[in-house]
Short mmCIF file of the C-alpha atoms (twelve columns), coordinates in Angstrom:
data_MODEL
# 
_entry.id   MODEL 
# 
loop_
_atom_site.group_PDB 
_atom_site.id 
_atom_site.type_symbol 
_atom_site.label_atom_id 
_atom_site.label_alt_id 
_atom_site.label_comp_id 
_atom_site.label_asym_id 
_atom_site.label_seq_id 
_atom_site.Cartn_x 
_atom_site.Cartn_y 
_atom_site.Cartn_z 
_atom_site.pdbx_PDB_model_num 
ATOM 1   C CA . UNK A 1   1.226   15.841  4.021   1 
ATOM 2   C CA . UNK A 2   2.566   14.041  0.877   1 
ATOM 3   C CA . UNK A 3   1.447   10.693  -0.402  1 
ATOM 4   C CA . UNK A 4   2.939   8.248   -2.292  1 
ATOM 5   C CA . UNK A 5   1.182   5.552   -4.371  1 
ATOM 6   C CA . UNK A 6   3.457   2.263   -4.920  1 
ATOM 7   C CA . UNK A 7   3.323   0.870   -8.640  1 
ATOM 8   C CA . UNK A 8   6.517   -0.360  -9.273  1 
ATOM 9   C CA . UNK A 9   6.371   -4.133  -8.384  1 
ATOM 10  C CA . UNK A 10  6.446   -6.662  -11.762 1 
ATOM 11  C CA . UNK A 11  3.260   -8.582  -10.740 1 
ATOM 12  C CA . UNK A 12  4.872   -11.742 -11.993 1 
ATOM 13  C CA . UNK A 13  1.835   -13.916 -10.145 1 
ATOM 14  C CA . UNK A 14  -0.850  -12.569 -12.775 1 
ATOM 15  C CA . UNK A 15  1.574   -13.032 -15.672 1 
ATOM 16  C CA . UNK A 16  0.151   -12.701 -19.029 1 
ATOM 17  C CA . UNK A 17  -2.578  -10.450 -17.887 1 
ATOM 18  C CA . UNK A 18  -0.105  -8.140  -16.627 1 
ATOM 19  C CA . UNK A 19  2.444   -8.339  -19.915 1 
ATOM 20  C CA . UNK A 20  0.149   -5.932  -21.000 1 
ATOM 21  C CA . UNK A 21  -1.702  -4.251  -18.299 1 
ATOM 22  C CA . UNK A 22  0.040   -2.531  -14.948 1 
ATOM 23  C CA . UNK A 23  -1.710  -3.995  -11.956 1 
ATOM 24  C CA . UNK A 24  -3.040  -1.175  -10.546 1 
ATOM 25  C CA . UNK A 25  -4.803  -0.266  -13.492 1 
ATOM 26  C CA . UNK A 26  -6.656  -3.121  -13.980 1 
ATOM 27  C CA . UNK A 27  -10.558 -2.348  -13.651 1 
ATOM 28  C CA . UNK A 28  -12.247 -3.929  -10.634 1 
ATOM 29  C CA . UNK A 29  -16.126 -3.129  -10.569 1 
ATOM 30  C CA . UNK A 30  -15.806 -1.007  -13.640 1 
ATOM 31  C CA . UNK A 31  -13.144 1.044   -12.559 1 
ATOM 32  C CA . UNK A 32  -9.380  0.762   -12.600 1 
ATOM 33  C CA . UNK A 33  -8.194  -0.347  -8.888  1 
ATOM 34  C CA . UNK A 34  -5.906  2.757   -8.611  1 
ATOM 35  C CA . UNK A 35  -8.766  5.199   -9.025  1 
ATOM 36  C CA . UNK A 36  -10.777 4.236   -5.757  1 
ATOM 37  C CA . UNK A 37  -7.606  5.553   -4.467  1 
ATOM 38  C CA . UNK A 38  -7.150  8.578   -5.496  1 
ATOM 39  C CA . UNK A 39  -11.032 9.040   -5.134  1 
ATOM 40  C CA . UNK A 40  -9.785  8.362   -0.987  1 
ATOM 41  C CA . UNK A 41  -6.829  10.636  -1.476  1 
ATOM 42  C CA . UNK A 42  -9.307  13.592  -2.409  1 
ATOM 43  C CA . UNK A 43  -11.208 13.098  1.056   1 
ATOM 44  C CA . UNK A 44  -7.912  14.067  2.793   1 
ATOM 45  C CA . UNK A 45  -7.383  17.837  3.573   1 
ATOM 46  C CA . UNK A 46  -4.431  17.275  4.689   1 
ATOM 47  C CA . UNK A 47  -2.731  15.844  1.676   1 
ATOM 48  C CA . UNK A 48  -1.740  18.870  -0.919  1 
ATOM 49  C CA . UNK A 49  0.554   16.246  -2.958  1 
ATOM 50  C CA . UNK A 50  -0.339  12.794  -4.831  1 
ATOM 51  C CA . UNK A 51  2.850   11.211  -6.108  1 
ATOM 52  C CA . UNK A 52  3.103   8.050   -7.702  1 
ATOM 53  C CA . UNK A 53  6.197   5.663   -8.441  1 
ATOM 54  C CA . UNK A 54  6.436   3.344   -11.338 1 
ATOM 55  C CA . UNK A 55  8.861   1.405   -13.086 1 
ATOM 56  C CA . UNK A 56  10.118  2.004   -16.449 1 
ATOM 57  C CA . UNK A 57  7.955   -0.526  -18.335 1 
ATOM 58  C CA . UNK A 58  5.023   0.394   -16.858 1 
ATOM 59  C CA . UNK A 59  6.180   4.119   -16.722 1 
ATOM 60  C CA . UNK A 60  3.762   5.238   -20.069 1 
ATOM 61  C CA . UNK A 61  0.702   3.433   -19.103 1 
ATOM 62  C CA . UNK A 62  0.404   5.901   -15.730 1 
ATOM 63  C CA . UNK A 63  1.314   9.004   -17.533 1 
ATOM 64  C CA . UNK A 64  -1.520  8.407   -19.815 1 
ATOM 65  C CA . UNK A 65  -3.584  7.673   -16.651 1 
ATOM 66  C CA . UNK A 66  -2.421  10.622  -15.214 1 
ATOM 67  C CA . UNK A 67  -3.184  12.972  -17.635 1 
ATOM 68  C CA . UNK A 68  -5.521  15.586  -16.169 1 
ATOM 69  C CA . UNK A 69  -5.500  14.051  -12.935 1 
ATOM 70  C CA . UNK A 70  -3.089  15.901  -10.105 1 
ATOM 71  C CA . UNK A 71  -0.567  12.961  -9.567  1 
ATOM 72  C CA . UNK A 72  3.573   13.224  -9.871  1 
ATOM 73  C CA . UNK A 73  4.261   10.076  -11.770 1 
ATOM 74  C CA . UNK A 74  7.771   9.044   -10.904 1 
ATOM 75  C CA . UNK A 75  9.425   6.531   -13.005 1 
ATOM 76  C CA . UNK A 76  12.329  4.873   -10.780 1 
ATOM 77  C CA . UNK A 77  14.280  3.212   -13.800 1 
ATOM 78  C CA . UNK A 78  13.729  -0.361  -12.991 1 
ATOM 79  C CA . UNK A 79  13.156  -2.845  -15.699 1 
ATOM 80  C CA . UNK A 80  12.651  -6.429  -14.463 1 
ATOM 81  C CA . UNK A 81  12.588  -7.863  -10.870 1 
ATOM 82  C CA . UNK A 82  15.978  -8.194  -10.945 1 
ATOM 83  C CA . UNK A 83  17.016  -4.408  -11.281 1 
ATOM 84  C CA . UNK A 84  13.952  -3.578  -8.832  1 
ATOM 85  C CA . UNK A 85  14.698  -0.940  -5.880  1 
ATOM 86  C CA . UNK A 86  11.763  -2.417  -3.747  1 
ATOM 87  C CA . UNK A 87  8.941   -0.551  -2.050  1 
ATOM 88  C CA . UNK A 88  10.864  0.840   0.567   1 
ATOM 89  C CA . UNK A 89  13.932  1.476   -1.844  1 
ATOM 90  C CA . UNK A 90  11.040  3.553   -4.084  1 
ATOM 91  C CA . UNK A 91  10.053  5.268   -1.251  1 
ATOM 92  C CA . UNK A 92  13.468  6.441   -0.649  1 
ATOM 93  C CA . UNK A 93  13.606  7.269   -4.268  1 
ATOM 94  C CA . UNK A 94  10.970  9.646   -4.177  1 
ATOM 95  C CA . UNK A 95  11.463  11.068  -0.880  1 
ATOM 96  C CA . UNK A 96  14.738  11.633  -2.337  1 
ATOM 97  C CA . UNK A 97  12.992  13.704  -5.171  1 
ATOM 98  C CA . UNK A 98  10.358  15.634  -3.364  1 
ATOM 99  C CA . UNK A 99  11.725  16.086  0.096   1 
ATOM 100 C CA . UNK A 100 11.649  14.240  3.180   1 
ATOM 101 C CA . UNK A 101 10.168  17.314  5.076   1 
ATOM 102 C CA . UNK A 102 6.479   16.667  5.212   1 
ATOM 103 C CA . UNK A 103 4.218   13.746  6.806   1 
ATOM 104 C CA . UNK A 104 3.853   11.212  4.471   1 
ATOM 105 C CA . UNK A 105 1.115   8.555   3.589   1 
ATOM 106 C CA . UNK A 106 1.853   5.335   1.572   1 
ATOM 107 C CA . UNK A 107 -0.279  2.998   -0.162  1 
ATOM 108 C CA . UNK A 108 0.555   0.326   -2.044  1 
ATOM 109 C CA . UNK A 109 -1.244  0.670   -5.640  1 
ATOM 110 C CA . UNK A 110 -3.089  -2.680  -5.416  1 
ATOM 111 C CA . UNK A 111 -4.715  -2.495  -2.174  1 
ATOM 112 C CA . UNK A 112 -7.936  -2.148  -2.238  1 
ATOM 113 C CA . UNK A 113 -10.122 -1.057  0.275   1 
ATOM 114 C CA . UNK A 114 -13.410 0.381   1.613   1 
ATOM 115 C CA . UNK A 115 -11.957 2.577   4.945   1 
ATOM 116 C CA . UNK A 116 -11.552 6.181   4.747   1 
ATOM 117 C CA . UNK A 117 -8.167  7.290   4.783   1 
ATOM 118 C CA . UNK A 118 -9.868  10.453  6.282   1 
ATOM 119 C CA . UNK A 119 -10.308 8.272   9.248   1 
ATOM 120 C CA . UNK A 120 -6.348  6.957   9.578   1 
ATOM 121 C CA . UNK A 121 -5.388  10.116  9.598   1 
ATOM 122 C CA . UNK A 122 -8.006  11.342  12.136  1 
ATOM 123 C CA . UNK A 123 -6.636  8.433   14.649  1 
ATOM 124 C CA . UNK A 124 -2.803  9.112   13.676  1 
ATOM 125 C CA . UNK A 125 -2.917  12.456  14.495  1 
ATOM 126 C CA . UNK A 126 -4.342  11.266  18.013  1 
ATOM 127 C CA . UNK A 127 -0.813  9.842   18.614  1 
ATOM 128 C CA . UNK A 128 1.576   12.978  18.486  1 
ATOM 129 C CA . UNK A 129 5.436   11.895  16.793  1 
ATOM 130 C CA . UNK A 130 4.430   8.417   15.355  1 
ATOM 131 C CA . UNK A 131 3.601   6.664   12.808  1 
ATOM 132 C CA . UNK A 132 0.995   4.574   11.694  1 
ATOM 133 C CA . UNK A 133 -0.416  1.526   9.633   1 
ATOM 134 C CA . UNK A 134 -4.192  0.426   9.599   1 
ATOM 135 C CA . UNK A 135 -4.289  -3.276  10.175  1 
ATOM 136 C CA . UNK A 136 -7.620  -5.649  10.333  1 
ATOM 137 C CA . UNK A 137 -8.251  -8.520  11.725  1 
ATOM 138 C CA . UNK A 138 -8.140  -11.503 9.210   1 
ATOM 139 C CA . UNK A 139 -9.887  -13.842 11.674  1 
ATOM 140 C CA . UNK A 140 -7.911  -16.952 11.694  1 
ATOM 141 C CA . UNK A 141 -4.299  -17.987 12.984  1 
ATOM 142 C CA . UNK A 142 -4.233  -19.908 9.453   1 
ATOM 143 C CA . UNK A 143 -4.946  -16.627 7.298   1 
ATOM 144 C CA . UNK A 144 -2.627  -14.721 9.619   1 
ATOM 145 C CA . UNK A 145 0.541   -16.854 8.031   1 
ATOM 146 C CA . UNK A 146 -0.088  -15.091 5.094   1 
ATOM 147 C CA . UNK A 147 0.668   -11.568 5.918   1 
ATOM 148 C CA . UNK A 148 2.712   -9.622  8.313   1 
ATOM 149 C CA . UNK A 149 0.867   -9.681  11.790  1 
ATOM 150 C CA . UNK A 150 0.985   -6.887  14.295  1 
ATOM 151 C CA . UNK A 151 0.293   -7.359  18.435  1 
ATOM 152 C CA . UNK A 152 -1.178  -4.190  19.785  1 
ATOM 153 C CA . UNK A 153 -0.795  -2.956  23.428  1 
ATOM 154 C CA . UNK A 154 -3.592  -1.484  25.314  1 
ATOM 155 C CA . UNK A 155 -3.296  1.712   23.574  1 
ATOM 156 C CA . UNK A 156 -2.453  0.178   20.129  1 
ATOM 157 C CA . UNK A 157 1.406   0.923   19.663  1 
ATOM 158 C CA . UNK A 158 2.726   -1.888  17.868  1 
ATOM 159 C CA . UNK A 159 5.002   -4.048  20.277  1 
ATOM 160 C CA . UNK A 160 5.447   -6.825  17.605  1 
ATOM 161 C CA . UNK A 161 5.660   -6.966  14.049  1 
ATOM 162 C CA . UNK A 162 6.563   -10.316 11.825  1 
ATOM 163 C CA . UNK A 163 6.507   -11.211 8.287   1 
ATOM 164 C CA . UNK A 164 4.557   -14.280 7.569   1 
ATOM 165 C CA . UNK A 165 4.888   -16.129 11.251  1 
ATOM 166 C CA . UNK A 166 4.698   -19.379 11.467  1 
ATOM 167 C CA . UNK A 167 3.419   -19.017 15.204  1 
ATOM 168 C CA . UNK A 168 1.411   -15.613 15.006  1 
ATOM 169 C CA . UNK A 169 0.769   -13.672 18.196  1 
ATOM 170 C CA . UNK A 170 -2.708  -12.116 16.916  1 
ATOM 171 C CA . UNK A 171 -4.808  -12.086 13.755  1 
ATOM 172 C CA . UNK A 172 -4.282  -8.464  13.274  1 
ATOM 173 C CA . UNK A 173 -2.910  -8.117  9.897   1 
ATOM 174 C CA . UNK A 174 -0.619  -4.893  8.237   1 
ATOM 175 C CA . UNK A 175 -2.346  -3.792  5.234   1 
ATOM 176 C CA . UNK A 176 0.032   -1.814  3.031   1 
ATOM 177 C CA . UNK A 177 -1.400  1.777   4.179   1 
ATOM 178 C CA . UNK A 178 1.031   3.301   6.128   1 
ATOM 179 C CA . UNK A 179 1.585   6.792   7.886   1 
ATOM 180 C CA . UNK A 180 4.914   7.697   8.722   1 
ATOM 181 C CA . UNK A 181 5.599   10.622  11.009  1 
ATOM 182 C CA . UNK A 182 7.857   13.778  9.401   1 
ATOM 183 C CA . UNK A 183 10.448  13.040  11.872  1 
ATOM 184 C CA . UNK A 184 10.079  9.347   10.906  1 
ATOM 185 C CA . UNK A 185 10.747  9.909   6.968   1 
ATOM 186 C CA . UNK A 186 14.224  10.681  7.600   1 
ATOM 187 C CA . UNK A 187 14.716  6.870   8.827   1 
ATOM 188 C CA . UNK A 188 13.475  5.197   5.621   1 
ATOM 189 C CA . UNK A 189 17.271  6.285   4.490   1 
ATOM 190 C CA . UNK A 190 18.731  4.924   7.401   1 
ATOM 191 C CA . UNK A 191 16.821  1.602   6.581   1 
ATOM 192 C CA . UNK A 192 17.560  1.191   3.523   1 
ATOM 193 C CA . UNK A 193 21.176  2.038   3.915   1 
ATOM 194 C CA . UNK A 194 21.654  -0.804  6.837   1 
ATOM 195 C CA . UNK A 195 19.172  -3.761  5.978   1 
ATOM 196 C CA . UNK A 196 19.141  -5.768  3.080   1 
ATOM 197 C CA . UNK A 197 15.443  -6.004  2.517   1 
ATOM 198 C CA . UNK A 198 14.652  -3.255  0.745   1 
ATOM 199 C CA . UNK A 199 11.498  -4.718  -0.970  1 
ATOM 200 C CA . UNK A 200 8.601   -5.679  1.329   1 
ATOM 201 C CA . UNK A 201 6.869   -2.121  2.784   1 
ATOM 202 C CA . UNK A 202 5.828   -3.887  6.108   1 
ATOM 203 C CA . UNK A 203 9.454   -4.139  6.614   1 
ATOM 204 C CA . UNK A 204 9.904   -1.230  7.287   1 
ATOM 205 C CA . UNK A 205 7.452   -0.654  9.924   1 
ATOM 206 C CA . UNK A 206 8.890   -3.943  11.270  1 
ATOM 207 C CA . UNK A 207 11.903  -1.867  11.619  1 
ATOM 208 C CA . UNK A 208 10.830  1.388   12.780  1 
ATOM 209 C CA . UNK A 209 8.752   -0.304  15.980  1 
ATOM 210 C CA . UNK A 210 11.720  -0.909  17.894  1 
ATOM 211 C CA . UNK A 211 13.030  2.679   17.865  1 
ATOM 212 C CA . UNK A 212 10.449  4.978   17.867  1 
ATOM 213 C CA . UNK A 213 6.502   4.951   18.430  1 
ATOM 214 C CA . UNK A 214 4.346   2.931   15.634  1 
ATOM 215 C CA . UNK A 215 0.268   2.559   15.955  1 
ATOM 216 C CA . UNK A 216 -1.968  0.123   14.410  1 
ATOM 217 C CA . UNK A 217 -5.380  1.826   13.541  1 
ATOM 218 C CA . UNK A 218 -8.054  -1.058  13.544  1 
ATOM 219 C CA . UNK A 219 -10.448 -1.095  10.550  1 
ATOM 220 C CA . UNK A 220 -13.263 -3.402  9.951   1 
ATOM 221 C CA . UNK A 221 -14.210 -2.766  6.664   1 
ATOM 222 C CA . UNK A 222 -13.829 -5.462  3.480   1 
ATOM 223 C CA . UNK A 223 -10.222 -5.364  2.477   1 
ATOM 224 C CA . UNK A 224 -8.748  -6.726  -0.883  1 
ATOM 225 C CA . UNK A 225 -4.452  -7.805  -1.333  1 
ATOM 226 C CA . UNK A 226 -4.505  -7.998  -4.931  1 
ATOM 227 C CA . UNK A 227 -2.021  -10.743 -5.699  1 
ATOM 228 C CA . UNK A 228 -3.592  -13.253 -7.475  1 
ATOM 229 C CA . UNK A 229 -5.824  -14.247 -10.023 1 
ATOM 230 C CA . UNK A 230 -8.075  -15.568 -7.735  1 
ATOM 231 C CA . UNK A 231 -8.169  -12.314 -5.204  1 
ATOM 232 C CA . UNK A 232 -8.627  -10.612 -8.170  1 
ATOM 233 C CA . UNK A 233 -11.649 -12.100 -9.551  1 
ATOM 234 C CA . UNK A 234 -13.393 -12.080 -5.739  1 
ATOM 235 C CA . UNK A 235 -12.982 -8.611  -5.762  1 
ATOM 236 C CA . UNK A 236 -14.072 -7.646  -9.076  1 
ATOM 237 C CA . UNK A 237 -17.107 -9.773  -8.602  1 
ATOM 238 C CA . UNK A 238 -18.187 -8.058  -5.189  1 
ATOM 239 C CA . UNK A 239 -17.270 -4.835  -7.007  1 
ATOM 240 C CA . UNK A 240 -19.729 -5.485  -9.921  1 
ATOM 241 C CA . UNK A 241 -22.817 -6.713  -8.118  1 
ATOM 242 C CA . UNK A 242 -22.589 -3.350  -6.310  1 
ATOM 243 C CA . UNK A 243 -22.734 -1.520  -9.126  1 
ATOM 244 C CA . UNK A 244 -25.083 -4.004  -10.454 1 
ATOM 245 C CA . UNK A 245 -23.054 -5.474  -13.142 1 
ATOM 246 C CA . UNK A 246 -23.159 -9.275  -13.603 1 
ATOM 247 C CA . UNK A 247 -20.769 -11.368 -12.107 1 
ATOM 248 C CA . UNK A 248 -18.475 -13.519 -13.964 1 
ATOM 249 C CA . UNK A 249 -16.504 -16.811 -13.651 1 
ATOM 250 C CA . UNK A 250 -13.335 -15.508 -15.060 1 
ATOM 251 C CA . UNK A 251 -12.071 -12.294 -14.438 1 
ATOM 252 C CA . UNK A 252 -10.537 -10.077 -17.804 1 
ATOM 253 C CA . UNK A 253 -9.904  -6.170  -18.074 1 
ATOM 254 C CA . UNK A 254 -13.066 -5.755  -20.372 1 
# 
């Protein structure tokens, strides 16, 4: 099994911060966001690859990262949002590099998280040739407007899947972890190649429920879509007062 770490969006919502920082390195807790993943990763046996994709202006801040760490940093070209290949267009990009013949596991570099990735896989592999995203339930039909909500059958194969509904069916909501079956990979070309959305991951999976099997794996644990300022700050606060650092009003990288 291969996974692949998205860090090529522009983060344009946390301009200036991000002028000079890449998202997923900014500290949360003490710690850059990005290592609490990797620090998952490692609990995986059956992941024997990390790969990461980047864009070009953000490109030298992960190799420095990565330096003794045992992550492929992949630098997909891409300067601005408007030369962007989009998550599922970097996906392709490095499946296009490493080879689409092994399992793969994506997470998006700015979701944070407290579930074990140990555990997804555990379920997944419960499912035989399918796929997989872990989903949680956000509570409220308001919150649910906000993200791309999944309805579950009995045995938890995905039967819908929708962007931001204005009507949602459940409050079950995709976080960006996703599984996708070897014999699934293949399609992400296909996808890309025939839709014109290449840049939202859920998307995908959106996609890929009507033709073959997709499972949502149900996680309870606190849950963290970095996309704002104030997202941010709630999570670096929480962060902190476990670790017993104080708390602050504002957040900044120091």
């Amino acid at each position: 099994m291969k996974a692949l770490i998205l860090a090529a969006g522009y983060a344009t919502r946390l301009r200036p911060l991000t002028d000079s920082w890449a998202k997923e390195l900014l500290p949360v807790g003490g710690r850059p966001i990005i290592d609490r993943i990797v620090d998952n990763l490692a609990d995986v046996a059956e992941v024997d690859e990390v790969h990461l994709v980047t864009n070009a202006r953000k490109a030298p801040w992960f190799h420095e990262w990565a330096r003794g760490r045992d992550v492929t940093i992949h630098d997909d070209g891409t300067t601005s949002n408007d030369d962007r290949l989009g998550a599922i267009g970097d996906m392709l990009f490095v499946v296009d590099r490493v080879g689409a013949d092994d399992d793969l596991l994506v997470i998006a570099g700015d979701n944070l998280f407290d579930f074990r990735l140990s555990d997804l896989v555990a379920y997944w592999q419960t499912r035989g040739v399918a796929s997989a995203v872990a989903v949680r339930d956000v509570g409220s039909l308001e919150l649910a407007r906000q993200y791309g909500i999944v309805d579950l059958d009995g045995d938890g194969r995905i039967r819908s899947f929708v962007e931001k509904p204005p009507k949602p069916a459940s409050t079950l909501a995709a976080t960006a972890t996703y599984l996708y079956h070897r014999e699934h990979v293949g399609l992400i070309r296909t996808y890309v190649e025939s839709e014109a959305n290449a840049d939202q991951p859920g998307r995908l999976v959106a996609w890929l429920h009507q033709r073959e099997p997709v499972y949502g794996w149900v996680f309870t644990e606190p849950w963290y879509d970095i996309g704002d300022e104030e997202q941010l700050l709630e999570a670096d606060n929480r962060l902190r007062a476990a670790v017993g650092l104080p708390t602050r009003d504002a957040y900044a990288p120091s």
